[in-house]
Every structure is written in structure tokens, then in C-alpha cells.
C-alpha positions in Angstrom: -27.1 -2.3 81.5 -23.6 -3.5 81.6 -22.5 -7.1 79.7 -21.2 -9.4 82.3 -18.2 -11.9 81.2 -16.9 -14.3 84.2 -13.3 -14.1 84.1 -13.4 -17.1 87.0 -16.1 -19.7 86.7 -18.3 -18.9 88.8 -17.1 -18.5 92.8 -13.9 -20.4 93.5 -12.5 -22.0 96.1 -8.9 -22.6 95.3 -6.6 -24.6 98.0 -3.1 -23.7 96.2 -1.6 -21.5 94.4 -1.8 -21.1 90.8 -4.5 -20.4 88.2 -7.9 -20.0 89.6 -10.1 -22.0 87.6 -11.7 -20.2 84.6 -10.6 -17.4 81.8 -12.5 -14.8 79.7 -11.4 -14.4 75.8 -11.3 -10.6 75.5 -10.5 -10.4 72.0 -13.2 -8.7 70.8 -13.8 -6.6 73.8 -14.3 -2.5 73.3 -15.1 0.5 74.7 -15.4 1.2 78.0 -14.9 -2.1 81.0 -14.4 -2.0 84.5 -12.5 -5.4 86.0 -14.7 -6.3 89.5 -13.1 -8.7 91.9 -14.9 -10.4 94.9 -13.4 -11.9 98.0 -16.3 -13.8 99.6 -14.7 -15.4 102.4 -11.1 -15.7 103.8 -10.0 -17.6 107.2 -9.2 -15.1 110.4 -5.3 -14.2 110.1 -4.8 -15.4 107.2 -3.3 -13.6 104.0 -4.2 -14.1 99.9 -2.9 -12.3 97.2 -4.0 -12.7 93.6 -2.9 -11.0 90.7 -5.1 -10.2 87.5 -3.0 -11.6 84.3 -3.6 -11.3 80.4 -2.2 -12.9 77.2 -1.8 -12.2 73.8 0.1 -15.5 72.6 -2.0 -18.3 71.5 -0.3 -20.5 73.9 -2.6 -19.1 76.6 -0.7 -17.1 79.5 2.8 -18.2 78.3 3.2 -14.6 77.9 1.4 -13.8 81.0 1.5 -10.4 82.5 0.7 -8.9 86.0 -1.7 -5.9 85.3 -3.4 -5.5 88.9 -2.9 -7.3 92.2 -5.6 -7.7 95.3 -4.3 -8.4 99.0 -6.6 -9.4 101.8 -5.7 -10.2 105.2 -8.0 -10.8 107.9 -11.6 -12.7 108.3 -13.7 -11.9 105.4 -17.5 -13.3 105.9 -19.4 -14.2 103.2 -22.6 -11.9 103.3 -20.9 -9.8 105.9 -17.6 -8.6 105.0 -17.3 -9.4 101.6 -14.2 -7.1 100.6 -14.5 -6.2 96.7 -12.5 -4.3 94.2 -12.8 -2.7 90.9 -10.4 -1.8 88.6 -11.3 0.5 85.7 -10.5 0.4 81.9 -8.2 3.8 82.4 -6.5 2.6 85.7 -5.2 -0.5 83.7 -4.1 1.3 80.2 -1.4 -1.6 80.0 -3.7 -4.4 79.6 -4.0 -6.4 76.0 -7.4 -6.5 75.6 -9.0 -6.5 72.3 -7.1 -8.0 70.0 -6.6 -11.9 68.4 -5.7 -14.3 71.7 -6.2 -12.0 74.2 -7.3 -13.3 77.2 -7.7 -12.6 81.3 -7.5 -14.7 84.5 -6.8 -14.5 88.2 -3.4 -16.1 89.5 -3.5 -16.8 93.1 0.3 -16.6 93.8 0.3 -16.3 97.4 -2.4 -17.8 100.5 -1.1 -18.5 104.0 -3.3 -21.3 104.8 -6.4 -23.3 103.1 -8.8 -23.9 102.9 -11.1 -21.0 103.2 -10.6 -18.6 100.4 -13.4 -17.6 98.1 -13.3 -15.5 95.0 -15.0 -14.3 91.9 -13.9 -12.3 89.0 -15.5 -10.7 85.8 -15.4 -7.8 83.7 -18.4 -5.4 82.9 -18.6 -3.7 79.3 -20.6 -1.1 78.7 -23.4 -1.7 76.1 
């Protein structure tokens, strides 16, 4: 059974862009980890992309770096359409993860209209 670690707190519902609320410390993360991303509900025609950032300065994401990006576009429905993606340890071999002030969170850096948008982010390590 995998170890869950919210990288968001809990579903979000941001209205701008920005930082969505919440960050997981992945300093003493190992082994194998899969990055799961959940977009539970998104207006009809509208667009949001987020992008999945680390750190490794102990000023928290002044060092920021873009290691994957999601795009939706359309109506998403939550318990209907729920679009969701996964991004595995190997497809992100970039990302500073297990060392001292390492850390993840989800940027939303673009959204054509709020409110609407809902999303939820965390990483599964294997036990």
C-alpha cells in the first residue's frame, strides 16, 4: 500500500493565479513515487494550466523550477469527468527530491475565467 503526502491541502479552489495553497517537504523522500494530479471540476470553455514546481533553497520556491505542466480545457464535472494525471518518478528524473529543503507545489500560472476550478495534488511512495 502506497504512502500518501498531499502536495495541495486538500482540494482547492483557487480564483487567481499563483501558488495553490499547500506544499509537501520531500526531503527525506526515496525510492520509487508517482506525482498524481486531479482536476475535479473546470467551467465549460474555459482553460487552466498548472505547472508542478520544486525547491531546494531554504527560501522556499525562490529557486523554483517547472518539472511537469497539466492543461485542461473544456467542462470537467466533478464525479463525471474528473480528468487526472500521473507523472512517474522516471518521467521526472530532473526533480530535486530527497535532499535538505526540498520541497513540491502546484503553480497555477494560467486560468481563463473563475471561479470554477478544482484541484488536488499528492505524491504516492512506495512502502
Amino acid at each position: 500500500m502506497p504512502l500518501i503526502n498531499a502536495i495541495t491541502t486538500g482540494v482547492q479552489s483557487p480564483t487567481s493565479t499563483g501558488a495553490v495553497t499547500g506544499s509537501l517537504d520531500t526531503s527525506a523522500t526515496t525510492g520509487k513515487w508517482v506525482i498524481k494530479v486531479r482536476i475535479a471540476a473546470l467551467g465549460a470553455g474555459k482553460t487552466a494550466i498548472l505547472a508542478i514546481e520544486d525547491t531546494a533553497n531554504a527560501s522556499a520556491f525562490s529557486d523554483a523550477v517547472t518539472q511537469a505542466v497539466v492543461q485542461v480545457k473544456g467542462l470537467v464535472t466533478e464525479g463525471k469527468t474528473e480528468k487526472n494525471f500521473v507523472f512517474q518518478d522516471y518521467e521526472l528524473p530532473g526533480l530535486r527530491i530527497g535532499a535538505a529543503n526540498n520541497k513540491l507545489r502546484v503553480n497555477l500560472t494560467s486560468i481563463t475565467a473563475t471561479p470554477g476550478l478544482k484541484v488536488q495534488a499528492w505524491l504516492e511512495q512506495a512502502s
